[in-house]
C-alpha positions in Angstrom: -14.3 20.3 20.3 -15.8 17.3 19.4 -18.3 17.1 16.1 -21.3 15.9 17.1 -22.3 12.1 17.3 -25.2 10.1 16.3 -26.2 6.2 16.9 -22.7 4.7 17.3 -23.1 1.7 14.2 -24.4 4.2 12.0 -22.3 6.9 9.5 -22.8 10.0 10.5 -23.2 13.6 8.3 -22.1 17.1 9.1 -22.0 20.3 7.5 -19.1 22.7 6.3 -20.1 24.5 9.2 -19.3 22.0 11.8 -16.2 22.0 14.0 -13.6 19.5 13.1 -12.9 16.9 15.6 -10.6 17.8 18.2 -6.7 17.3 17.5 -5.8 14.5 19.9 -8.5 12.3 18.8 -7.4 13.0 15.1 -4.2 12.2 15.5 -5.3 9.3 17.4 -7.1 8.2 14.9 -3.9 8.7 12.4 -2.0 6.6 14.8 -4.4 3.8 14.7 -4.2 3.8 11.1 -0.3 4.1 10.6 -0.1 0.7 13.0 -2.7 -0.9 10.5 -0.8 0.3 7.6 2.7 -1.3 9.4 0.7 -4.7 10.0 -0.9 -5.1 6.5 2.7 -4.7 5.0 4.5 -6.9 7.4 2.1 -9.7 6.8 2.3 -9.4 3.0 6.4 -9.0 3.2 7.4 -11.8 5.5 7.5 -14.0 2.3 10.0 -11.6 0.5 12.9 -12.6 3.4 11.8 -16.3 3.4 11.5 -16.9 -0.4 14.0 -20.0 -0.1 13.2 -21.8 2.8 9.5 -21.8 1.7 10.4 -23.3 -1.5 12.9 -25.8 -0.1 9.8 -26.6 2.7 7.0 -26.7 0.2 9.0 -28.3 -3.0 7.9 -24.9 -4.9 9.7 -23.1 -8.0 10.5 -19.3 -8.5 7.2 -18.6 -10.6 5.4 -19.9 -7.9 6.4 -18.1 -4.9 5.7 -15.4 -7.1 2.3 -16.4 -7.2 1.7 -16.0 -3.7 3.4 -13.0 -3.4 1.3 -11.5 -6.1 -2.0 -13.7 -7.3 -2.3 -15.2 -4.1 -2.5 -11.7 -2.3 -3.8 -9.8 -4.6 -7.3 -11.8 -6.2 -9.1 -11.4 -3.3 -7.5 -7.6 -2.4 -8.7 -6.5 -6.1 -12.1 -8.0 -6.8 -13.2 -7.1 -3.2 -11.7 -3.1 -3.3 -14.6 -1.5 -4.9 -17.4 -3.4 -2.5 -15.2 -2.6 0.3 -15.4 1.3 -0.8 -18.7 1.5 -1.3 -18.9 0.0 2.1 -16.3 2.1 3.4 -18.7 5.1 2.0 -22.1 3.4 3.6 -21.6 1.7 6.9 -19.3 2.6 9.7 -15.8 2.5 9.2 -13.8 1.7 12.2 -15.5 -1.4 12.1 -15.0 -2.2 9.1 -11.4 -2.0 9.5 -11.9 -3.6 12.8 -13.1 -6.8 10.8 -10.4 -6.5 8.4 -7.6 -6.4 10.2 -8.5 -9.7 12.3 -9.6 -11.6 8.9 -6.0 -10.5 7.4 -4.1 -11.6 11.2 -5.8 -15.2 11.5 -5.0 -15.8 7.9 -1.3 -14.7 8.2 -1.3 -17.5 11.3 -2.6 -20.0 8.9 0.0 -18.7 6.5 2.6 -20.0 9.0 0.6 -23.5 9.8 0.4 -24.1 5.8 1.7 -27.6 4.4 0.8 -27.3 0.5 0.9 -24.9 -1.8 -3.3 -24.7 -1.6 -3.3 -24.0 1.8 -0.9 -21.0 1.8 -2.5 -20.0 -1.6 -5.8 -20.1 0.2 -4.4 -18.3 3.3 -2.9 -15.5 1.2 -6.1 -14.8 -0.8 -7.5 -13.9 2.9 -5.0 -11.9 3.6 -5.6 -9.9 0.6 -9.4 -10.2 1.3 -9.0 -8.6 5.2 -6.7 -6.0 3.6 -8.8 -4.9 0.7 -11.1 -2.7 3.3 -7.9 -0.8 4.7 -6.8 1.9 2.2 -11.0 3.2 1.6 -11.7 3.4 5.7 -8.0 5.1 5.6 -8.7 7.8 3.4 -12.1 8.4 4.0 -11.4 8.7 7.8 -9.0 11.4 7.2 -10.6 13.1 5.1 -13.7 14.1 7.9 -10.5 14.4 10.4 -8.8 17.2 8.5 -9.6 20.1 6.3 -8.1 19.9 3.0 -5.3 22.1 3.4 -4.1 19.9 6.3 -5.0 16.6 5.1 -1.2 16.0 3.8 0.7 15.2 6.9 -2.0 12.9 8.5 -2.2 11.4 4.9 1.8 11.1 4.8 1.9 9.6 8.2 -0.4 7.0 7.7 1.5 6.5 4.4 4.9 6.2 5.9 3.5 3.0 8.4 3.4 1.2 4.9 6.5 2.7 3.5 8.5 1.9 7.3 6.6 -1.6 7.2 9.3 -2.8 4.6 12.0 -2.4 6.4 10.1 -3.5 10.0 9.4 -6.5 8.3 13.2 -6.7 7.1 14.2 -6.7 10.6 11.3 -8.6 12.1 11.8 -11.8 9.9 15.6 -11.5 10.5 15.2 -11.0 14.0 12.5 -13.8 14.4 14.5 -16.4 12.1 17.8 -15.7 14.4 15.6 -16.2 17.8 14.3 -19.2 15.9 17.5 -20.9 15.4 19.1 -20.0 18.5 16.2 -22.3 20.2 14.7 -18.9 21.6 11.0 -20.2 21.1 11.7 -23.7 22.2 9.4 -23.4 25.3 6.6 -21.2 23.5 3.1 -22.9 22.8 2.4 -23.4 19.3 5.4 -22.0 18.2 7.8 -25.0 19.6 8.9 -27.2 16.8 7.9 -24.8 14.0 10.1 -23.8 11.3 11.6 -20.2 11.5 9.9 -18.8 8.6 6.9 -20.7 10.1 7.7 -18.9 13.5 7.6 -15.3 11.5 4.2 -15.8 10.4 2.6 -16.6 13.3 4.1 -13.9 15.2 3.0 -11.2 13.4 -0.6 -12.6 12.9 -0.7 -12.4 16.4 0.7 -8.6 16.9 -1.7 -7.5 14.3 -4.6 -8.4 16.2 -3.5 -6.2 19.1 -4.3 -3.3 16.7 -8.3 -4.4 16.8 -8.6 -3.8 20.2 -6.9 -0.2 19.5 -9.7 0.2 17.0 -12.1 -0.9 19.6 -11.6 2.1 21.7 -11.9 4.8 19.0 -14.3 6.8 17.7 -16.4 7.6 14.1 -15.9 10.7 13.1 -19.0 12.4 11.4 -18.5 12.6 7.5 -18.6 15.8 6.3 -20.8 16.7 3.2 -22.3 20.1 2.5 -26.0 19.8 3.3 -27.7 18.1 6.2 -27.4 14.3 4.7 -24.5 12.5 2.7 -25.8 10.9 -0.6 -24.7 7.1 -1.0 -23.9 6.6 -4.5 -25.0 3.4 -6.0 -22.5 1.2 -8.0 -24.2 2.3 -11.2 -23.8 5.7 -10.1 -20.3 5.9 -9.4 -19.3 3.5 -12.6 -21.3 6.0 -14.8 -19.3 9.4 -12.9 -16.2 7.6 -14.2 -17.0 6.6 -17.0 -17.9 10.1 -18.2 -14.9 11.3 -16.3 -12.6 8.4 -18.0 -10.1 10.4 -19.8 -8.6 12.6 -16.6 -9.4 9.5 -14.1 -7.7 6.2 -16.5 -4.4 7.7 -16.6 -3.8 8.0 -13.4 -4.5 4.6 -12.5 -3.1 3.2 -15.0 0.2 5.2 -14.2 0.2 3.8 -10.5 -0.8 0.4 -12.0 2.5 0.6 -13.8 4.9 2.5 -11.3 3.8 -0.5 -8.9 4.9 -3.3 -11.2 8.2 -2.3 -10.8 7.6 -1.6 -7.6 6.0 -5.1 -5.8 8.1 -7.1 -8.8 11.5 -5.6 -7.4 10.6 -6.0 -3.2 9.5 -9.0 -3.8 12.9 -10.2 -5.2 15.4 -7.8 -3.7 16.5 -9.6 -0.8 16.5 -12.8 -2.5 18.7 -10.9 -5.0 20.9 -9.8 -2.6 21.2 -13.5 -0.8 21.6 -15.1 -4.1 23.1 -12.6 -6.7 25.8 -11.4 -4.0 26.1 -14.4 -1.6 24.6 -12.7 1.2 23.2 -13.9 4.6 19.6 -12.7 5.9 21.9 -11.1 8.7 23.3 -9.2 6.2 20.3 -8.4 4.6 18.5 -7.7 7.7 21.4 -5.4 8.9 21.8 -3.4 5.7 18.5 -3.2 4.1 16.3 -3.0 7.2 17.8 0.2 8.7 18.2 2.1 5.1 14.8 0.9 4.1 13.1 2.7 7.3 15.3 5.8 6.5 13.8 6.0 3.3 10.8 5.1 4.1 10.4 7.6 7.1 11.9 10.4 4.3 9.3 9.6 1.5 6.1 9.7 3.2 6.9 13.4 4.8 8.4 14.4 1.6 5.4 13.5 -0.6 2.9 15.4 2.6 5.4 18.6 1.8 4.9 18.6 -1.6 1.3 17.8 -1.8 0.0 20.9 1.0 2.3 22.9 -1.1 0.6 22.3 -4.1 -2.9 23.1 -2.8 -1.4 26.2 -1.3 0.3 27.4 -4.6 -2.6 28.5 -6.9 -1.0 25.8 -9.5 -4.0 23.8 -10.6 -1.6 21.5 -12.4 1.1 21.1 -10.1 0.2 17.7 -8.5 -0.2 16.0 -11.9 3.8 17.4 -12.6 4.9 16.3 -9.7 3.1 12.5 -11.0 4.9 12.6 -14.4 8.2 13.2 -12.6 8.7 11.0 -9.5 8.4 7.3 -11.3 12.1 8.2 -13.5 13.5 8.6 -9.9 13.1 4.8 -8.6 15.3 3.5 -12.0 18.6 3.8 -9.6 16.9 1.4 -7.7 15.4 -1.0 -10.3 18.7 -0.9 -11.5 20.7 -2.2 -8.1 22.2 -5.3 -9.6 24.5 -3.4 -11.4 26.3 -2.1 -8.9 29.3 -4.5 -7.5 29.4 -3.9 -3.8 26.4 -5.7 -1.8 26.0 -2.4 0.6 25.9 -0.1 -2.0 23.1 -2.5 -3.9 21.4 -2.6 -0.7 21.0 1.3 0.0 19.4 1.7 -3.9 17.3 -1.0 -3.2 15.6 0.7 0.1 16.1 4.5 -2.1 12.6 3.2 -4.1 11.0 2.9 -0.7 10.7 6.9 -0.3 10.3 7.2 -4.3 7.3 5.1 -4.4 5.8 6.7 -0.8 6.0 10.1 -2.5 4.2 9.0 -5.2 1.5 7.3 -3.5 1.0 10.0 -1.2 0.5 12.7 -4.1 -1.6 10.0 -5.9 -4.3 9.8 -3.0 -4.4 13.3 -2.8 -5.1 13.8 -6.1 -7.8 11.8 -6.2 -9.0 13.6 -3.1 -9.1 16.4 -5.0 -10.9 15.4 -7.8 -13.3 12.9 -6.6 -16.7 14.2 -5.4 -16.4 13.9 -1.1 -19.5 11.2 -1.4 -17.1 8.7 -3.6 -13.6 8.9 -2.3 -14.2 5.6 -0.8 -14.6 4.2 -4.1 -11.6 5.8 -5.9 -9.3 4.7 -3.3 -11.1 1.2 -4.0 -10.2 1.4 -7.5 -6.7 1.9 -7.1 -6.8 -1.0 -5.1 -8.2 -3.0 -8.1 -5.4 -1.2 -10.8 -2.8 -1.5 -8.7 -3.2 -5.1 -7.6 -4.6 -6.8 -10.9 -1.8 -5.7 -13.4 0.5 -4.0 -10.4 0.7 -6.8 -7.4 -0.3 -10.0 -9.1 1.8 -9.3 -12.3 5.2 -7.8 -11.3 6.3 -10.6 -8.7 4.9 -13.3 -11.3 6.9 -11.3 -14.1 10.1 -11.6 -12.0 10.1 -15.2 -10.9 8.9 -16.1 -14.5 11.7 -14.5 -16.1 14.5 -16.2 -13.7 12.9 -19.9 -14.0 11.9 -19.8 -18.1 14.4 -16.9 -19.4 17.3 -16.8 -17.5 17.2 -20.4 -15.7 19.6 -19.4 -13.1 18.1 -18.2 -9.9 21.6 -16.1 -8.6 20.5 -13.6 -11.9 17.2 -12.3 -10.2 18.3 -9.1 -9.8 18.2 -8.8 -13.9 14.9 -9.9 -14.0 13.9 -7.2 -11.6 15.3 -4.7 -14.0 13.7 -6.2 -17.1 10.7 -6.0 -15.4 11.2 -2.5 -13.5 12.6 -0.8 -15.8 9.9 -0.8 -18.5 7.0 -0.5 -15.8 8.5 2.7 -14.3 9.1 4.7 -18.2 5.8 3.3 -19.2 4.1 4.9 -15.6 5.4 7.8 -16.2 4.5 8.4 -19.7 0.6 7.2 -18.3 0.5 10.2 -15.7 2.1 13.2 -18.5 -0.7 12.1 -20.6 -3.3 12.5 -17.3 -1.9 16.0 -16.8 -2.8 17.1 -20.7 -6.2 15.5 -20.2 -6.7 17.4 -17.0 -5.6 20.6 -18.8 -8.0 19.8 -21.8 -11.3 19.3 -18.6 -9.8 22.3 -17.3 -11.2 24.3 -20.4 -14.4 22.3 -20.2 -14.8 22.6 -16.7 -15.7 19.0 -16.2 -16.5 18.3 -12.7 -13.5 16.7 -11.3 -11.4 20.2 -13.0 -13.9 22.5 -11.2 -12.9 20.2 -7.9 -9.3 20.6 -9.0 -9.6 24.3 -8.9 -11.3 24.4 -5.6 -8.7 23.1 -4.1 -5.9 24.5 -5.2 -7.2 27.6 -4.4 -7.4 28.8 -8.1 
């Protein structure tokens, strides 16, 4: 059964009372979502595959190409994350994401059409711009799909489209660059005559704009508040709740800030490391790391959904903060590929941090699910959009590139300017979410508001 509806451009409230929406359109819904989370990845990744044929086209260095794989993306993606929470927590959010999706598509077209370094600077800061409003509208939506105890698997799932998006956008470029050569686009408007990287580009701007008219055809689920209306916070409002709440809320973002350092620094580079440091094709790379990358990344998202409905089902108010202060120490195999001498085996570490970092983000949103009042989950998804691109995005790539041009000067050694750059990030991360779990044990004895959510749902 269907919860009720109101006027379609407005949000909508509905009680504790009311029936959740029915199954199918649920899961449609998650669907939707896991197709935007593929898209917004494989329009930010493209570059990672095509790192030397963009310099070699636009007369670039390492440091920056790592400016529009970070900076470029992420300026726009982390000033505009808390505006597009608080919008994703006011105004209606399929359209929202409607909006989003087709700024972030044109601009991954122009991305392709670029000729400077401004232009595709300026095309990446709207990419990062049309994808700021998708993780809020993601969350928030499933959230009023799901009860809480279920909310892990559509939460995984829409996780794992990002996670899989890596290694889809692996195989895509590869694919598309192959085609490309081979003359396969020769008779194709627009794309005759364009570069291959160029090719890539414009391609998948164009497939992600088939996921608007998807949008188009769902539906708003009510939001689900206990009362009859849903208070909107103001900005001042929610800065002051975490303020107060600072010392069980800064840690955790500050731990995923640092986890994704190594995180965006190393994909960034990885197949550039594997091309470069071990003489490898983007064949090879696209045959190796493609495939192990969606293994991992199908494992990771299902595996962090597991662990998180177990932990609201065990009683253990703690237990999603120990599973935080664990999980970063297991990506260091990865950050740590170069070291190993055969290209294959490099290449199956590499894709291993794909389901290491989906598990983490997948407890991490939870979390905050759990501990954020239901009328500002928008907004701390928002923020870790800000956290996560301003020292996470923007600074591991830049790191990375930055190292190999001014450090190192030899661009074959930029898989040890991933780990000098990982390896840090990922210890320092986890350190960050141990000391989150003893300030969530000290609220715990205070019962501070997000402890007494805590305990709601874990069932203690």
């Amino acid at each position: 059964m269907h919860a009720p509806a109101s006027a379609p451009d407005a949000p909508t409230a509905a009680t504790d009372t009311t029936p959740w929406p029915a199954p199918a359109a649920a899961w449609g819904m998650v669907g939707l979502l896991f197709l935007a989370g593929v898209f917004s990845v494989v329009d930010r990744a493209i570059l990672n595959m095509v790192v030397d044929p963009v310099r070699a086209d636009l007369g670039i260095s390492d440091a920056r190409i790592g400016l529009l794989q970070g900076l470029a993306f992420g300026l726009f993606y982390a000033c505009m994350g808390v505006p597009m929470g608080l919008l994703a927590d006011r105004v209606q959010r399929r359209r929202l994401l409607m909006a989003g999706i087709g700024l972030w598509s044109i601009a991954t077209i122009a991305s392709g059409l670029a000729h400077s370094f401004g232009q595709i600077f300026a095309a990446r800061l709207l990419v990062g711009l049309g994808e700021a409003a998708l993780g809020p509208c993601a969350i928030s939506l499933i959230a009023d799909l799901f009860a809480p105890d279920r909310r892990g698997r559509p939460i995984s799932l829409f996780m794992m489209g990002q996670s899989l998006a890596a290694g889809i956008a692996i195989w895509f470029t590869g694919r598309v660059l192959a085609m490309s050569a081979a003359g396969d686009f020769a008779g194709w408007p627009v794309l005759a005559g364009l570069a291959p990287w160029r090719t890539a580009f414009v391609l998948a701007g164009v497939l992600g704009l088939v996921v608007v008219a998807g949008f188009a055809m769902a539906r708003e689920p009510a939001r689900r508040q206990s009362g009859v209306t849903v208070a909107q916070p103001t900005l001042a409002e929610c800065g002051a709740w975490f303020w107060q709440n600072r010392s069980v809320m800064l840690p955790l973002y500050l731990g995923f800030a640092l986890v994704f350092v190594a995180a965006y620094g190393a994909a960034s580079w990885q197949p550039a490391m594997l091309m470069r440091g071990f003489h490898q094709t983007p064949g090879f790379v696209a045959a190796w790391l493609a495939p192990t990358s969606m293994a991992f990344s199908a494992a990771g998202p299902l595996i962090g959904g597991w662990l998180v409905d177990r932990a609201a089902r065990s009683g253990r108010v703690l237990s999603r903060h120990a599973i935080l202060r664990v999980v970063p120490l297991l990506a260091l195999p990865s950050a740590l590929a170069v070291a190993v001498g055969d290209p294959r085996v490099a290449a199956v570490l590499v894709a291993s941090g794909n389901a290491i970092y989906a598990v983490l983000g997948t407890v991490m949103l939870a979390t905050l699910q759990a501990i954020v009042p239901p009328r500002m989950r928008g907004t701390a998804v928002a923020l870790t959009l800000v956290f996560n691109t301003l020292i996470g995005a923007s600074l591991g790539p830049l790191m990375v590139g930055a190292i190999t041009d001014n450090v190192l000067g030899d661009p074959a050694r930029v898989g040890l300017s991933i780990a000098l750059v990982a390896v840090p990030a990922l210890v320092l991360g986890a350190i960050s979410y141990a000391m989150g779990a003893v300030a969530m044990a000290r609220a715990l004895t205070r019962e501070s508001e997000p402890a007494l959510l805590l305990k709601a749902a874990s069932g203690a």
